[in-house]
C-alpha positions in Angstrom: 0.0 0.0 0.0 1.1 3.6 -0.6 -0.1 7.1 -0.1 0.4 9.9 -3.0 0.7 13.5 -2.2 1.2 16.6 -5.6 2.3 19.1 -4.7 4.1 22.3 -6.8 1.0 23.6 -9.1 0.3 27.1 -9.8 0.0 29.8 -12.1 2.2 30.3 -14.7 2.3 32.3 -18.1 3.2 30.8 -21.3 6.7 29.6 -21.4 7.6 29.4 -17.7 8.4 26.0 -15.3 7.1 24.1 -12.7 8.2 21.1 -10.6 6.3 19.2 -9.4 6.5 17.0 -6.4 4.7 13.7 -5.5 5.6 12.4 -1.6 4.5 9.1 -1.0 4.5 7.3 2.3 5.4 3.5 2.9 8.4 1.8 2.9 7.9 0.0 -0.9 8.3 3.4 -2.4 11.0 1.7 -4.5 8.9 -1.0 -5.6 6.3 0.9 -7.4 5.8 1.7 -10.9 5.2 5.6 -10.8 3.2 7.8 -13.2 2.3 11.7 -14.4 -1.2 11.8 -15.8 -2.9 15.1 -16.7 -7.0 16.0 -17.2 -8.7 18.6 -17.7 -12.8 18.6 -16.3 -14.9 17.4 -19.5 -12.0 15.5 -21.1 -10.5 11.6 -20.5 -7.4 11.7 -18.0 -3.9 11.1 -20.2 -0.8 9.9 -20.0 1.9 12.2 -19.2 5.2 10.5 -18.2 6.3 7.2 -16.7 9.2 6.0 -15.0 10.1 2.5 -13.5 10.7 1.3 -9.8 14.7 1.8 -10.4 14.2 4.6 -12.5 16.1 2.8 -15.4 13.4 3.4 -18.0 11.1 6.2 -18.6 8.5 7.2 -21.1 6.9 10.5 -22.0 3.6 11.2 -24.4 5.0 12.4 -27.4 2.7 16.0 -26.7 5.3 16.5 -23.9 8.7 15.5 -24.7 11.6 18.1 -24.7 9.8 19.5 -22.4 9.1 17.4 -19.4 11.2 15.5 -17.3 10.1 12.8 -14.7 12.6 11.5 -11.8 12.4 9.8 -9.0 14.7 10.2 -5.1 13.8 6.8 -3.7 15.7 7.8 -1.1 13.1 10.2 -0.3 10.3 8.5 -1.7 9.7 11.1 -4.1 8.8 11.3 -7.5 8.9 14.8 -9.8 7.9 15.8 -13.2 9.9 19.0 -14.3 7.8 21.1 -16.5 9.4 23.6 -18.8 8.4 25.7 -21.6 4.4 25.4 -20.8 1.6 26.2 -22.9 -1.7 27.1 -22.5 -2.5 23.5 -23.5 -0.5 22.2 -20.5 -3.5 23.5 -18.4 -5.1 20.4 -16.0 -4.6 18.9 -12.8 -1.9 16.6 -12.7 -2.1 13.4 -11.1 0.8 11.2 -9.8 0.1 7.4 -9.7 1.7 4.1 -8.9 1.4 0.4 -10.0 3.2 -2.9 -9.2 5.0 -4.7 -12.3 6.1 -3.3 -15.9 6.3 0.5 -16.6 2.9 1.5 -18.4 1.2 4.2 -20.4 -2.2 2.9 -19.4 -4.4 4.6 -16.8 -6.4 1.8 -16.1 -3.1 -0.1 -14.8 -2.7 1.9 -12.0 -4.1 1.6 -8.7 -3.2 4.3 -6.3 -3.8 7.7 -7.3 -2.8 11.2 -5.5 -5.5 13.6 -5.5 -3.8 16.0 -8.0 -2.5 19.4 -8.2 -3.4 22.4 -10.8 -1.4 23.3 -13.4 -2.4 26.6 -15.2 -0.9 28.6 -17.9 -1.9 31.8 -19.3 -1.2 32.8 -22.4 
């Protein structure tokens, strides 16, 4: 079992960075699969970025790389997704998430959600 906290959201204008934060709590930190998944209200949640348990192999949606950068301290049992050069489409809260097993794009796949922070940029 883990617990997912986001943290580092704001307001941002068209072109600027973020990092955000997701804190979990348990001791199998390291174990976990971890994710980034965006959504804006009225739309399907989407993949963002991925990184495995080791932080060996990552993946990003092709809408975000060169821009975004996810990492992982399992030393602190934290996970972060860097966020540069933003765009108004980059608006949405943004979810952290964990599963056991194989990295994955899938939302469905993962089972323990944070309960998001907001991301918005003006243009």
């Amino acid at each position: 079992q883990v617990q997912l906290v986001e943290s580092g959201g704001g307001l941002v204008q068209a072109g600027g960075s973020l990092r955000l934060s997701c804190a979990a709590s348990g001791r199998t930190f390291s174990s976990y699969t971890m994710g980034w998944f965006r959504q804006t209200p009225g739309k399907e949640r989407e993949f963002v970025a991925a990184i495995s348990a080791a932080g060996w192999t990552t993946y990003y949606a092709d809408s975000v790389k060169g821009r975004f950068t996810i990492s992982r301290d399992n030393a602190k049992n934290t996970m972060y997704l860097q966020v540069n050069s933003l765009k108004p489409e980059d608006t949405a809260v943004y979810y952290c998430a964990a599963k056991f097993g194989t990295t994955s794009r899938q939302t469905s796949e993962y089972g323990y959600w944070g309960q998001g922070t907001q991301v918005t940029v003006s243009s």
